[in-house]
PDBQT receptor file of N, H, CA, C and O in Angstrom, charges set to zero:
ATOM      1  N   UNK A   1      38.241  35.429  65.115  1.00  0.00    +0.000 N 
ATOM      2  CA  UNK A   1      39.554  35.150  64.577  1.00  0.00    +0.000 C 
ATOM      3  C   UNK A   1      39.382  34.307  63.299  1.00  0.00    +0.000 C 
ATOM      4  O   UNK A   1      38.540  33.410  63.246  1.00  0.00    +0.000 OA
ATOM      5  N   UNK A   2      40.114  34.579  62.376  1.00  0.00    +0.000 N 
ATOM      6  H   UNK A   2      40.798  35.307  62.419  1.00  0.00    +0.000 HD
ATOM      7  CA  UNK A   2      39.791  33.363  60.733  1.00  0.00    +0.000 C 
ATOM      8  C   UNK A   2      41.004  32.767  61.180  1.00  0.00    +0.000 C 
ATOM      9  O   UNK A   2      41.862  33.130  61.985  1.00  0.00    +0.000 OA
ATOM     10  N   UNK A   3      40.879  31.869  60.536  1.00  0.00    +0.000 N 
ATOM     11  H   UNK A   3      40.182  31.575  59.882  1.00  0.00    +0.000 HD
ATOM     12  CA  UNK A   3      41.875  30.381  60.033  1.00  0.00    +0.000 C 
ATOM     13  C   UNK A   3      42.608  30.326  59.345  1.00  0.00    +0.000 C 
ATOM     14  O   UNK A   3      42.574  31.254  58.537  1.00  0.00    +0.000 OA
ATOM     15  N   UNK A   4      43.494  29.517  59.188  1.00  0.00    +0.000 N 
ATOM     16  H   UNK A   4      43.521  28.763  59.844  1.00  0.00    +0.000 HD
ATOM     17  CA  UNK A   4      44.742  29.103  58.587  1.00  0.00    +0.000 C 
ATOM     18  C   UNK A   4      43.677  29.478  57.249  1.00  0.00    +0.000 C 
ATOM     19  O   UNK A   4      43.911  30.535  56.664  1.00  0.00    +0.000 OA
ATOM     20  N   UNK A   5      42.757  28.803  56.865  1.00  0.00    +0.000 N 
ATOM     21  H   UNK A   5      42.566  27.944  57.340  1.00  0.00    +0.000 HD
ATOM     22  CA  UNK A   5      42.114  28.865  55.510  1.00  0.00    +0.000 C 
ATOM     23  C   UNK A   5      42.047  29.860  54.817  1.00  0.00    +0.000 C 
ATOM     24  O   UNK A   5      42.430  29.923  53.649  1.00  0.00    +0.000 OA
ATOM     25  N   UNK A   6      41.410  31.009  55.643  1.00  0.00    +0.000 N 
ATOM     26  H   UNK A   6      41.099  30.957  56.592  1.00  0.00    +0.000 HD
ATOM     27  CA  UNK A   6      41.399  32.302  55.172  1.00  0.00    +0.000 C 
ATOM     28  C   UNK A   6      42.593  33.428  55.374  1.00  0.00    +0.000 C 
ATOM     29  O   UNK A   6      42.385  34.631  55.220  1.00  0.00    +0.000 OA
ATOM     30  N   UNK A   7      43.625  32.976  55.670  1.00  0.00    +0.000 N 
ATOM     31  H   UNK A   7      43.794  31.998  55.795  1.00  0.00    +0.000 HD
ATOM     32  CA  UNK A   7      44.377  33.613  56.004  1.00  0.00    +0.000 C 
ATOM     33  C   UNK A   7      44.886  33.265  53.887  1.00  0.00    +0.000 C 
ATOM     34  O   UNK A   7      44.870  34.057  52.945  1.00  0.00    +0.000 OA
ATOM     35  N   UNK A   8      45.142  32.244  53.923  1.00  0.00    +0.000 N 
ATOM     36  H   UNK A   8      45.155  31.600  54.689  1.00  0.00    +0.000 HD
ATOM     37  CA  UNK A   8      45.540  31.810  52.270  1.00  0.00    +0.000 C 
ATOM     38  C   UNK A   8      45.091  31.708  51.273  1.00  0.00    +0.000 C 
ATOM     39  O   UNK A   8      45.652  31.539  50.191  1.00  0.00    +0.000 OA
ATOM     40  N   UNK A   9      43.117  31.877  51.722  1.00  0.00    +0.000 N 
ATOM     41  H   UNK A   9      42.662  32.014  52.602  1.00  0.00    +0.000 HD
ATOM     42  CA  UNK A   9      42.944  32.552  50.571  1.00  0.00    +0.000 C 
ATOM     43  C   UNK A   9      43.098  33.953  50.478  1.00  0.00    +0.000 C 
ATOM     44  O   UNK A   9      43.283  34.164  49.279  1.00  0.00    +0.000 OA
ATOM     45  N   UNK A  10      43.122  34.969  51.055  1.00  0.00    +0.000 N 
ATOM     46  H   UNK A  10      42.972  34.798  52.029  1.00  0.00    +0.000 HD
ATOM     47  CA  UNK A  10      43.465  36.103  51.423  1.00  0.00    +0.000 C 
ATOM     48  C   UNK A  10      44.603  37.032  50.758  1.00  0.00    +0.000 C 
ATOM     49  O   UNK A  10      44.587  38.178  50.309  1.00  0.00    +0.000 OA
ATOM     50  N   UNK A  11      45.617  36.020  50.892  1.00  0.00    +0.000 N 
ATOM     51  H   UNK A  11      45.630  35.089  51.257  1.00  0.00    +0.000 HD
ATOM     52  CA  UNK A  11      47.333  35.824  50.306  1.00  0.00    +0.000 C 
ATOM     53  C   UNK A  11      47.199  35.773  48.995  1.00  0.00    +0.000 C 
ATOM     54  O   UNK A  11      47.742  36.583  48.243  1.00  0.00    +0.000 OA
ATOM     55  N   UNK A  12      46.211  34.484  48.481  1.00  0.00    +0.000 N 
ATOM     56  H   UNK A  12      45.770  33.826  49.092  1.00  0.00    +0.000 HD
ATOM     57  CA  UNK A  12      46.632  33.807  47.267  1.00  0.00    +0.000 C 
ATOM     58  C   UNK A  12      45.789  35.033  46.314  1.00  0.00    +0.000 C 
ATOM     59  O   UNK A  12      46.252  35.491  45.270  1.00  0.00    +0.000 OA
ATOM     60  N   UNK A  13      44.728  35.361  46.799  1.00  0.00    +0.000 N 
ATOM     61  H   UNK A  13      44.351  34.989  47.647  1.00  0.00    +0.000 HD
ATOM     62  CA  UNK A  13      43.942  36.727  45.773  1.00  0.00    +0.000 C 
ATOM     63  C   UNK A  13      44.617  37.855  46.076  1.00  0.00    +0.000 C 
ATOM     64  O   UNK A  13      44.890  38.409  45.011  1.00  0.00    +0.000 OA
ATOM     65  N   UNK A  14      44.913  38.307  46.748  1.00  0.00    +0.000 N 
ATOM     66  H   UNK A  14      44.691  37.857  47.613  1.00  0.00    +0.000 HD
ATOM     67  CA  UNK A  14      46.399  39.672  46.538  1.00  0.00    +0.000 C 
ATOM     68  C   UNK A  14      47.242  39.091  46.115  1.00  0.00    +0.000 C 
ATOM     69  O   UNK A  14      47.914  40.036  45.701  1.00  0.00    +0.000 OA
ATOM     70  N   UNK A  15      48.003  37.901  45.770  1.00  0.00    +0.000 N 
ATOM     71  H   UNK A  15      47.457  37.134  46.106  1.00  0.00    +0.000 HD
ATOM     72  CA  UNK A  15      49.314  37.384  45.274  1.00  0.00    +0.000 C 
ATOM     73  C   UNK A  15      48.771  37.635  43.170  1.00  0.00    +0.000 C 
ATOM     74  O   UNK A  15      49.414  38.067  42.213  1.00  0.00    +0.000 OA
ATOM     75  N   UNK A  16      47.532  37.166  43.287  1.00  0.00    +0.000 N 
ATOM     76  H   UNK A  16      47.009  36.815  44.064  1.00  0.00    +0.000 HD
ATOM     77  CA  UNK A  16      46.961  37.268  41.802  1.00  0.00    +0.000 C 
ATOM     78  C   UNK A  16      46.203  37.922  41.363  1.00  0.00    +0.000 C 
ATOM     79  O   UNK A  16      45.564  37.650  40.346  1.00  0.00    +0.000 OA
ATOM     80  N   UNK A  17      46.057  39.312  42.272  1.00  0.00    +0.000 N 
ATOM     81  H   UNK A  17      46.576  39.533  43.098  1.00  0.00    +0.000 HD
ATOM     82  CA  UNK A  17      45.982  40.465  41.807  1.00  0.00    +0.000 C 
ATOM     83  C   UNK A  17      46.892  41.439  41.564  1.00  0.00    +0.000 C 
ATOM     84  O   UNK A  17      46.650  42.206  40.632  1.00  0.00    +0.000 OA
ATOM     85  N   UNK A  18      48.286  41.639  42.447  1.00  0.00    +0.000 N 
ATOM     86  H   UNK A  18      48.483  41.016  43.204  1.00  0.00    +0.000 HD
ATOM     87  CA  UNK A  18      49.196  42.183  42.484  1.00  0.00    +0.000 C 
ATOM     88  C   UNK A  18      49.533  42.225  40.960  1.00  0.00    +0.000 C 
ATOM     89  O   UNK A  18      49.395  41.277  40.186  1.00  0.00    +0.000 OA
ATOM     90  N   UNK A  19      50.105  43.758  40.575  1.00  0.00    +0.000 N 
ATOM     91  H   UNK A  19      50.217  44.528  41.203  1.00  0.00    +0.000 HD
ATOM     92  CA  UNK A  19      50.857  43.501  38.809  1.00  0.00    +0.000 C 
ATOM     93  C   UNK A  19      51.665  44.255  38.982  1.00  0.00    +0.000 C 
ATOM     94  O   UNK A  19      51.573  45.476  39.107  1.00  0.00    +0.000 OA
ATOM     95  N   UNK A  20      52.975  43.272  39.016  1.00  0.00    +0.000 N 
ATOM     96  H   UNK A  20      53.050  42.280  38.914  1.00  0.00    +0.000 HD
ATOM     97  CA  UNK A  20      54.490  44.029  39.162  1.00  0.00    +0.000 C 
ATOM     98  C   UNK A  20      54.703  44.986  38.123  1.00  0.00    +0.000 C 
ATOM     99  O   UNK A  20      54.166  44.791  37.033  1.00  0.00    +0.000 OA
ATOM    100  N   UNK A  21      55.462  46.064  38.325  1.00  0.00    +0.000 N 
ATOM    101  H   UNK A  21      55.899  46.223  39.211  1.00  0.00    +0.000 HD
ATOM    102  CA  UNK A  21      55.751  47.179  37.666  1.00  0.00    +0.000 C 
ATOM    103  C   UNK A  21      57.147  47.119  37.442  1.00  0.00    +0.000 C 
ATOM    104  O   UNK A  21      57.759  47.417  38.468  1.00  0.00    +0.000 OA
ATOM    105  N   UNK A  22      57.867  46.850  36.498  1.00  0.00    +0.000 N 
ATOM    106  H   UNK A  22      57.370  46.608  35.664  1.00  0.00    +0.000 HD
ATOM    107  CA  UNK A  22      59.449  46.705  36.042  1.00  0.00    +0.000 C 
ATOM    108  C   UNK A  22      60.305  48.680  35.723  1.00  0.00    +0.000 C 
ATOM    109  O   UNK A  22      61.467  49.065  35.853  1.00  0.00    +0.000 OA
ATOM    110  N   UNK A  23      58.961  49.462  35.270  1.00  0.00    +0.000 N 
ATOM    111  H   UNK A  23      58.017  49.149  35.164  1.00  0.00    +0.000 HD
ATOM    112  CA  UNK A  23      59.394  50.096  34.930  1.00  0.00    +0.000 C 
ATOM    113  C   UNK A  23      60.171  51.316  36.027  1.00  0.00    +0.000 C 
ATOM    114  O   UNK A  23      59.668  51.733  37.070  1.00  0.00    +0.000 OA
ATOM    115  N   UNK A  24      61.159  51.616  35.602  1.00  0.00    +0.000 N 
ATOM    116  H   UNK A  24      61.568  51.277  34.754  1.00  0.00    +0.000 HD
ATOM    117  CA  UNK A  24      62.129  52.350  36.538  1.00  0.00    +0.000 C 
ATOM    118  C   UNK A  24      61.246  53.720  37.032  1.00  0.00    +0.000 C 
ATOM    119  O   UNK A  24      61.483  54.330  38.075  1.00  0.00    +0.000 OA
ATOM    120  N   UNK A  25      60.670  53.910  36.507  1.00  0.00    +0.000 N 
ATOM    121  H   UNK A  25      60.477  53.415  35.660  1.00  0.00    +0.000 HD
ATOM    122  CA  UNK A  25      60.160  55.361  36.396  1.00  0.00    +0.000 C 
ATOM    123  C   UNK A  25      58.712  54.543  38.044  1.00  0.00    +0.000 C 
ATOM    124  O   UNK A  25      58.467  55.132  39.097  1.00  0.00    +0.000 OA
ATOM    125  N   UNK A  26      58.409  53.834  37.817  1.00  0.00    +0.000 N 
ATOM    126  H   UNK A  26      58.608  53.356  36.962  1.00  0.00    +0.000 HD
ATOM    127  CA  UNK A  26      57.610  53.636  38.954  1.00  0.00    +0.000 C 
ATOM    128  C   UNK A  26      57.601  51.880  39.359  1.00  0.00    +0.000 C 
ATOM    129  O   UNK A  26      56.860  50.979  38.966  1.00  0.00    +0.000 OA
ATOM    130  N   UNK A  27      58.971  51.878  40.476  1.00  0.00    +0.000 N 
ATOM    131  H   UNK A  27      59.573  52.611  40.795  1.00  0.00    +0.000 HD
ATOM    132  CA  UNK A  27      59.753  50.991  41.034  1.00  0.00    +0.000 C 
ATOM    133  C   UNK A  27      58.699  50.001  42.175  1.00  0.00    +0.000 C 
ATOM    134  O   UNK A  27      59.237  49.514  43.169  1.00  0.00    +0.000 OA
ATOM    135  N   UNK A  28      57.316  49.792  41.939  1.00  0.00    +0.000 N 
ATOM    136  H   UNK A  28      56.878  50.188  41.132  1.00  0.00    +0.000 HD
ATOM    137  CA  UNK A  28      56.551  49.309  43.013  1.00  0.00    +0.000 C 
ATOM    138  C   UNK A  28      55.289  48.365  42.013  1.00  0.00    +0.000 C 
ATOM    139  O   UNK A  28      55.011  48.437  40.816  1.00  0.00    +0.000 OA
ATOM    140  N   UNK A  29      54.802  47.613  42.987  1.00  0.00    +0.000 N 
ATOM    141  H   UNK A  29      55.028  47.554  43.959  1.00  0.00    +0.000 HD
ATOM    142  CA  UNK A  29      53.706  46.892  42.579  1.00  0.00    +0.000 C 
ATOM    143  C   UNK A  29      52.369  47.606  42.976  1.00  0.00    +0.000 C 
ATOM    144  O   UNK A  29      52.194  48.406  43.896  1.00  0.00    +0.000 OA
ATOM    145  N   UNK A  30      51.536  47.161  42.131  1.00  0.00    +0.000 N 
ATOM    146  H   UNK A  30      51.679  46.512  41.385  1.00  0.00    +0.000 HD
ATOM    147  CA  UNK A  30      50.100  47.606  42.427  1.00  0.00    +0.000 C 
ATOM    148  C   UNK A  30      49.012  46.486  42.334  1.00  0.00    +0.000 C 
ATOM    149  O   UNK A  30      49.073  45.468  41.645  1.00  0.00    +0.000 OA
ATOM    150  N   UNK A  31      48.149  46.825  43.047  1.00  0.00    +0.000 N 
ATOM    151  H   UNK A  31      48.099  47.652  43.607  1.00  0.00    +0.000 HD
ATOM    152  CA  UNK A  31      46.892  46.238  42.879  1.00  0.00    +0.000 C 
ATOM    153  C   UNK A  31      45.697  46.108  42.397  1.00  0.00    +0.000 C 
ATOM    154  O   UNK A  31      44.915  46.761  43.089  1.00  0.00    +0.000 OA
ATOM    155  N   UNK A  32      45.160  45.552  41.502  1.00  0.00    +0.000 N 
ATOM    156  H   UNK A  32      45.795  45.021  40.940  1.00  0.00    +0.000 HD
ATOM    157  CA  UNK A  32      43.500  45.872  40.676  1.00  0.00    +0.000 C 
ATOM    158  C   UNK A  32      42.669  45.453  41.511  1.00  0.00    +0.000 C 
ATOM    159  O   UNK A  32      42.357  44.306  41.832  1.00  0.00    +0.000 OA
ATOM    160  N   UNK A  33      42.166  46.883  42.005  1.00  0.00    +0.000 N 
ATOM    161  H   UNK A  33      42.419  47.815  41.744  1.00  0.00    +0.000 HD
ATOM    162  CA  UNK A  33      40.848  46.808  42.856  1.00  0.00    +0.000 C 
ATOM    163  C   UNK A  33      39.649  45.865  42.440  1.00  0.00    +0.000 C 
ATOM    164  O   UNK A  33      39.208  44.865  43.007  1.00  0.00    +0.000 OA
ATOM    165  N   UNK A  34      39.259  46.497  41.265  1.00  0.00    +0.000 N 
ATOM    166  H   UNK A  34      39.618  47.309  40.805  1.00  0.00    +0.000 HD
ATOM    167  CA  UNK A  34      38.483  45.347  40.813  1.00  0.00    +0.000 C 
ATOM    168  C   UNK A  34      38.235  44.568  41.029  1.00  0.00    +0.000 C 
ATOM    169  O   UNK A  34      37.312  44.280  41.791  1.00  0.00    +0.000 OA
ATOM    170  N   UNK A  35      39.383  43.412  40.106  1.00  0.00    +0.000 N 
ATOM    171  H   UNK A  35      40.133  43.646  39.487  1.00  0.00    +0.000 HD
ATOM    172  CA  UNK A  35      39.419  42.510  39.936  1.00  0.00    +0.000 C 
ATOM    173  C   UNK A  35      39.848  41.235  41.554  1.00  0.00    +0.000 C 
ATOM    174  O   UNK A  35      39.729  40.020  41.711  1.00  0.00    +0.000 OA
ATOM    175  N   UNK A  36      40.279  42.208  42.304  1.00  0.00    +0.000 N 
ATOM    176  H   UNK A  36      40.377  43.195  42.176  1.00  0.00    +0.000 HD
ATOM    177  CA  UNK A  36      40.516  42.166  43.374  1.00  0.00    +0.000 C 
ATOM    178  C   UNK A  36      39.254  42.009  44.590  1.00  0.00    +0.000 C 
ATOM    179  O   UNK A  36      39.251  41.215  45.530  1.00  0.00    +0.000 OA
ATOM    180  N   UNK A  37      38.538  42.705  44.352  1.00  0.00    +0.000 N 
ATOM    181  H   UNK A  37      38.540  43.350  43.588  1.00  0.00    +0.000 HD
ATOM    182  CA  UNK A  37      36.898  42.396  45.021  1.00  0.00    +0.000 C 
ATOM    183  C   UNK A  37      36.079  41.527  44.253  1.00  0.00    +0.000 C 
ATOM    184  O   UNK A  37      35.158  40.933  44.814  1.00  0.00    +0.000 OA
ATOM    185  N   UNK A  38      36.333  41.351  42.830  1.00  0.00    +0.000 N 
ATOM    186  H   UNK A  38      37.080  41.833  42.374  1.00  0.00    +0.000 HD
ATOM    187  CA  UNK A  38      35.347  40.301  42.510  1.00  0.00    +0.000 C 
ATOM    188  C   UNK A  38      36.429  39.075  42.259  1.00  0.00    +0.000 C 
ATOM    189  O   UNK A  38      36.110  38.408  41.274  1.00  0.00    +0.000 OA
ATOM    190  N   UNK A  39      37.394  38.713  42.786  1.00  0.00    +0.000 N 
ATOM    191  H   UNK A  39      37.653  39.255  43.585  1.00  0.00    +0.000 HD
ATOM    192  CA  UNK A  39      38.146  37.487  43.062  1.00  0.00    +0.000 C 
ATOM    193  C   UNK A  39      37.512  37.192  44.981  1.00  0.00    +0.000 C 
ATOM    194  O   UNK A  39      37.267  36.059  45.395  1.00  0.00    +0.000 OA
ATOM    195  N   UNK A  40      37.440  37.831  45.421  1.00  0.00    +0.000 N 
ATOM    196  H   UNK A  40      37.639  38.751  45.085  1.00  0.00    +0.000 HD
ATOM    197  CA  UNK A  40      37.144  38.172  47.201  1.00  0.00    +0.000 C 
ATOM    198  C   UNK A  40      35.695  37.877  46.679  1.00  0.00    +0.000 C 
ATOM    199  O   UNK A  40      35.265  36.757  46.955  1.00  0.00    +0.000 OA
ATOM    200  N   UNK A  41      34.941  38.654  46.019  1.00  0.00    +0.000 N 
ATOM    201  H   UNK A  41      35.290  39.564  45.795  1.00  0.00    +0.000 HD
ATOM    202  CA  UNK A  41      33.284  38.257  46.019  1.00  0.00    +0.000 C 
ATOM    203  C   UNK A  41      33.005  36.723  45.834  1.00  0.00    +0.000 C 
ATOM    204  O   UNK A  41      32.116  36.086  46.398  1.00  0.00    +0.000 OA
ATOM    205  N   UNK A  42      34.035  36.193  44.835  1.00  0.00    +0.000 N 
ATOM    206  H   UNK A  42      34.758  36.710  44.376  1.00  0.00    +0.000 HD
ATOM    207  CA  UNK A  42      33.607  35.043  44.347  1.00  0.00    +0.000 C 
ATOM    208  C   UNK A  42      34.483  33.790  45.700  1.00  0.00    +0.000 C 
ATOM    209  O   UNK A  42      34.252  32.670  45.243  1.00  0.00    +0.000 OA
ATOM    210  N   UNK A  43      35.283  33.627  47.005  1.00  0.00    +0.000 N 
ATOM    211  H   UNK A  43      35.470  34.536  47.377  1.00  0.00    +0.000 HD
ATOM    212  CA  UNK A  43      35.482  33.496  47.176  1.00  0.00    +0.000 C 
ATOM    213  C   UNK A  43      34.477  33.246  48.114  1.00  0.00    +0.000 C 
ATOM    214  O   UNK A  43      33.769  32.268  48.355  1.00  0.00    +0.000 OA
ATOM    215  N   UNK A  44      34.582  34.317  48.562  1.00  0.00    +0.000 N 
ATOM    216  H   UNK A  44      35.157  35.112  48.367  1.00  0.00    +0.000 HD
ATOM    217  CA  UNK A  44      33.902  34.370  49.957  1.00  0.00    +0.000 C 
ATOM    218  C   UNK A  44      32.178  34.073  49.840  1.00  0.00    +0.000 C 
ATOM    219  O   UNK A  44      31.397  33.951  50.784  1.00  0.00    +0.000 OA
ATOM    220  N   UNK A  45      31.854  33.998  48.274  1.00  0.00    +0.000 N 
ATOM    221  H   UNK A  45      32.489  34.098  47.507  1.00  0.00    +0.000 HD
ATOM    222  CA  UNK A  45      30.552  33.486  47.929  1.00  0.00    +0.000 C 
ATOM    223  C   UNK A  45      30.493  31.824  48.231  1.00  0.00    +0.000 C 
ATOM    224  O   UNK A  45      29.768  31.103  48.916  1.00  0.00    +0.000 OA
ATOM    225  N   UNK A  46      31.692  31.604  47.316  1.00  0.00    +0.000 N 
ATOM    226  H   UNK A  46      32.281  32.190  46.759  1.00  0.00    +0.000 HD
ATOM    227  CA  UNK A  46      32.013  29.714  47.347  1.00  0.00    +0.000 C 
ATOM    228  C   UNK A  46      31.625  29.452  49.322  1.00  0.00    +0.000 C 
ATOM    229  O   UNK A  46      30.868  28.657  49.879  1.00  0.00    +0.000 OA
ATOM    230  N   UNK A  47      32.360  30.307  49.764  1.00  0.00    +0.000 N 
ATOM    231  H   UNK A  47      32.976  30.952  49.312  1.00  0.00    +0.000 HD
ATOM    232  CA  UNK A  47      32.546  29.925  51.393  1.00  0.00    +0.000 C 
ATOM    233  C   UNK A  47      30.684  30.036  51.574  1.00  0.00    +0.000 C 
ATOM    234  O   UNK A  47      29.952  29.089  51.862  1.00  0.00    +0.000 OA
ATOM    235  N   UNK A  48      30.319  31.241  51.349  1.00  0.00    +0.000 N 
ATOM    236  H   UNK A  48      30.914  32.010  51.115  1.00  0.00    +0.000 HD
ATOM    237  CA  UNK A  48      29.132  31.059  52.043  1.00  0.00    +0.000 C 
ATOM    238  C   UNK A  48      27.971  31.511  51.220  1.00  0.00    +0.000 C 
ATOM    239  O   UNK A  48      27.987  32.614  50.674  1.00  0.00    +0.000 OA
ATOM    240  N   UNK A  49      26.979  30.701  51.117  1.00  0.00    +0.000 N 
ATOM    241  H   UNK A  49      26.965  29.805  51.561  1.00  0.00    +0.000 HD
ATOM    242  CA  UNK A  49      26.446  31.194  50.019  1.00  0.00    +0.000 C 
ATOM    243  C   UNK A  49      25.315  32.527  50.184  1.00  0.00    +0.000 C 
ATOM    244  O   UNK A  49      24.866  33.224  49.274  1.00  0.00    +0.000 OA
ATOM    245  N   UNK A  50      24.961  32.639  52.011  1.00  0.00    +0.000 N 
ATOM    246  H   UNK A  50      25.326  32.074  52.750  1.00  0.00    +0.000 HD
ATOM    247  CA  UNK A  50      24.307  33.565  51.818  1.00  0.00    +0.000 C 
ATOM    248  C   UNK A  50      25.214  35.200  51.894  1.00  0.00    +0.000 C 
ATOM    249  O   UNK A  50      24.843  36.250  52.416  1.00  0.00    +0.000 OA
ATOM    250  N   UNK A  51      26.383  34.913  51.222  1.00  0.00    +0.000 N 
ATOM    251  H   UNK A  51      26.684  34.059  50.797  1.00  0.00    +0.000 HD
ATOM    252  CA  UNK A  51      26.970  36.294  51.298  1.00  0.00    +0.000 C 
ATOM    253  C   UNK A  51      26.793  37.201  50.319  1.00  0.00    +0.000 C 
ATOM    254  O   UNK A  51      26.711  36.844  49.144  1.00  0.00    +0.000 OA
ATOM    255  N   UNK A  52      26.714  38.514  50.705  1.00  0.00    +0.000 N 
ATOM    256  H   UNK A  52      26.781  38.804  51.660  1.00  0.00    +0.000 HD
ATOM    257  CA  UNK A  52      26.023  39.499  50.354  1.00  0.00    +0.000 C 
ATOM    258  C   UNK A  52      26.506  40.399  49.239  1.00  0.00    +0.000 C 
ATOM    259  O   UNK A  52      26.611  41.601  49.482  1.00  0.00    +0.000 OA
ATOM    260  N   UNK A  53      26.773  39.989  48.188  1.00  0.00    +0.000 N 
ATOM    261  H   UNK A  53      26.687  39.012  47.991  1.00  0.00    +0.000 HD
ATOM    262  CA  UNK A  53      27.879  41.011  47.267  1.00  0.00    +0.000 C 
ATOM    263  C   UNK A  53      27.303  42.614  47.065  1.00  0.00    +0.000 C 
ATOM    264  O   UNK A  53      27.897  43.588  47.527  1.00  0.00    +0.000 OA
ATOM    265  N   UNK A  54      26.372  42.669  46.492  1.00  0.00    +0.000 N 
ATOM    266  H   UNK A  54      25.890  41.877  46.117  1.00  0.00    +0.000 HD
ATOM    267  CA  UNK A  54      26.059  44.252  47.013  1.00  0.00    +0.000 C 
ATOM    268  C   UNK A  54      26.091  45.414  48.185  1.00  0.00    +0.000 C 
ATOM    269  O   UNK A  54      26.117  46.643  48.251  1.00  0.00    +0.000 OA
ATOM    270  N   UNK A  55      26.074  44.210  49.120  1.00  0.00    +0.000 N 
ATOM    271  H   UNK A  55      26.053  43.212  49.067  1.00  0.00    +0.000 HD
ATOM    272  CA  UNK A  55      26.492  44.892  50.159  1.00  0.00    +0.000 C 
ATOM    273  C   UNK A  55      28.384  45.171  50.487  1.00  0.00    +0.000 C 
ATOM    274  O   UNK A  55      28.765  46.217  51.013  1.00  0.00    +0.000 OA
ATOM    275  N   UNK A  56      29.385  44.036  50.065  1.00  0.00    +0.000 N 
ATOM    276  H   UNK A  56      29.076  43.186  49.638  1.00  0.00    +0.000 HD
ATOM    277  CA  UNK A  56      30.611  43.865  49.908  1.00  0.00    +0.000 C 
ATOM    278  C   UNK A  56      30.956  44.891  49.122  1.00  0.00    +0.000 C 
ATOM    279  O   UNK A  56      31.913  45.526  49.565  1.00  0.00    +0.000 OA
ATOM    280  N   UNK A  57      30.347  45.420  47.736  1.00  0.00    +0.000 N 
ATOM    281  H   UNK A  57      29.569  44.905  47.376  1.00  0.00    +0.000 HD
ATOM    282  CA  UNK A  57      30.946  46.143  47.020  1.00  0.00    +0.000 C 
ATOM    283  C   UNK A  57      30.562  47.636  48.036  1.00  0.00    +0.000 C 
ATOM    284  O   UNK A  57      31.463  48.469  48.138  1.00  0.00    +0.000 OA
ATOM    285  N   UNK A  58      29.173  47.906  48.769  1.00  0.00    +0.000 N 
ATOM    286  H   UNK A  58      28.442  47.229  48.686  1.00  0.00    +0.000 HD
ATOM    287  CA  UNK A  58      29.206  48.712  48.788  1.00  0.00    +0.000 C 
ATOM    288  C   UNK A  58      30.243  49.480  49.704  1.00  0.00    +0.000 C 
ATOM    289  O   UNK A  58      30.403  50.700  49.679  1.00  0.00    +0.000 OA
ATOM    290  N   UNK A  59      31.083  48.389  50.702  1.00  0.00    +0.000 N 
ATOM    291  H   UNK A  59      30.953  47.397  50.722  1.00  0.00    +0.000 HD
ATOM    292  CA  UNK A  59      31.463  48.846  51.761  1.00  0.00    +0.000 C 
ATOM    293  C   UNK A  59      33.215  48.926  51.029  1.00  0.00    +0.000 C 
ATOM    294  O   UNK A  59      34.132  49.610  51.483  1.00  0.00    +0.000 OA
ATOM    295  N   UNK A  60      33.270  48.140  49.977  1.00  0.00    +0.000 N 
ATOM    296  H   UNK A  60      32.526  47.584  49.608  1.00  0.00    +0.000 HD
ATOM    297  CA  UNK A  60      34.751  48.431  49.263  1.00  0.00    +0.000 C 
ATOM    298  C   UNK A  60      34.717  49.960  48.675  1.00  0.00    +0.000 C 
ATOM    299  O   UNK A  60      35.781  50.576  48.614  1.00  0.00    +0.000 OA
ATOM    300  N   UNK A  61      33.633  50.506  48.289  1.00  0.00    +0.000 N 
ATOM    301  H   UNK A  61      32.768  50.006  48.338  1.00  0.00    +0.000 HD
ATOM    302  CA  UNK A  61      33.847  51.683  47.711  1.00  0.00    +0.000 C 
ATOM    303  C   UNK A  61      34.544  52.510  48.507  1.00  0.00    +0.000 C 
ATOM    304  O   UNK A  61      34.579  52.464  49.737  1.00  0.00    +0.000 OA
ATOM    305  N   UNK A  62      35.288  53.525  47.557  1.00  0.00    +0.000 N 
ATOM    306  H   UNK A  62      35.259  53.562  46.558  1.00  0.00    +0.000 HD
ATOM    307  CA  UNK A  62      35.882  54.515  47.705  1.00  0.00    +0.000 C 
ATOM    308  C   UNK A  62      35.132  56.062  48.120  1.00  0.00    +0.000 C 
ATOM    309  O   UNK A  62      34.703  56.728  47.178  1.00  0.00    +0.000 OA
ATOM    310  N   UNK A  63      34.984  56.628  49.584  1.00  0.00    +0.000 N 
ATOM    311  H   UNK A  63      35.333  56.087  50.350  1.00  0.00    +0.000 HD
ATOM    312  CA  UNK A  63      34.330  57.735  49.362  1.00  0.00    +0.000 C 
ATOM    313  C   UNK A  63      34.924  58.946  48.654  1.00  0.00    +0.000 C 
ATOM    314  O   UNK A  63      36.145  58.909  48.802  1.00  0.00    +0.000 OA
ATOM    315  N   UNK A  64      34.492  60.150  47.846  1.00  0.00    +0.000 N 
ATOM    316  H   UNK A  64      33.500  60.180  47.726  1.00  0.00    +0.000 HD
ATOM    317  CA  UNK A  64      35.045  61.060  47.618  1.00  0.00    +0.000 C 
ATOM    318  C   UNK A  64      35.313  62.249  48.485  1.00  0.00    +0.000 C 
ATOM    319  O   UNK A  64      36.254  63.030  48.342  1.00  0.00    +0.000 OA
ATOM    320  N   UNK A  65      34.338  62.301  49.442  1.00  0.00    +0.000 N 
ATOM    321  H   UNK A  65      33.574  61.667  49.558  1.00  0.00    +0.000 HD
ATOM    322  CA  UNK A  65      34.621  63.359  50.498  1.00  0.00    +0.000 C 
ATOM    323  C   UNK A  65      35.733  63.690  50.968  1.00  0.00    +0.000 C 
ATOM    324  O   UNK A  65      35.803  64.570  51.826  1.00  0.00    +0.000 OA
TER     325      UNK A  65
């Protein structure tokens, strides 16, 4: 189970990745993957240092199959 801790950092890096969309034509928010895993890489690095970012990215990827 994670913690109150990680529950907010969790929040606070989707809250500042999220990029609202005003335009009528597409009425929703989105998210930068990216920037979004390497806000999470660098996070969860601070937390622990033997964490594994090559391995993190590999399991964020997208398959094409």
């Amino acid at each position: 189970m994670l913690s109150r801790k990680y529950y907010r950092m969790l929040a606070r890096v989707i809250k500042n990745n999220t990029i609202i969309n005003d335009d009528n034509m597409l009425p929703h928010s989105t998210i930068n993957k990216i920037t979004l895993i390497c806000d999470l890489m660098n996070e969860l690095h601070n937390d622990n240092s033997y964490f594994n970012a090559n391995k993190f990215i590999d399991a964020c990827a997208v398959d094409d199959k």
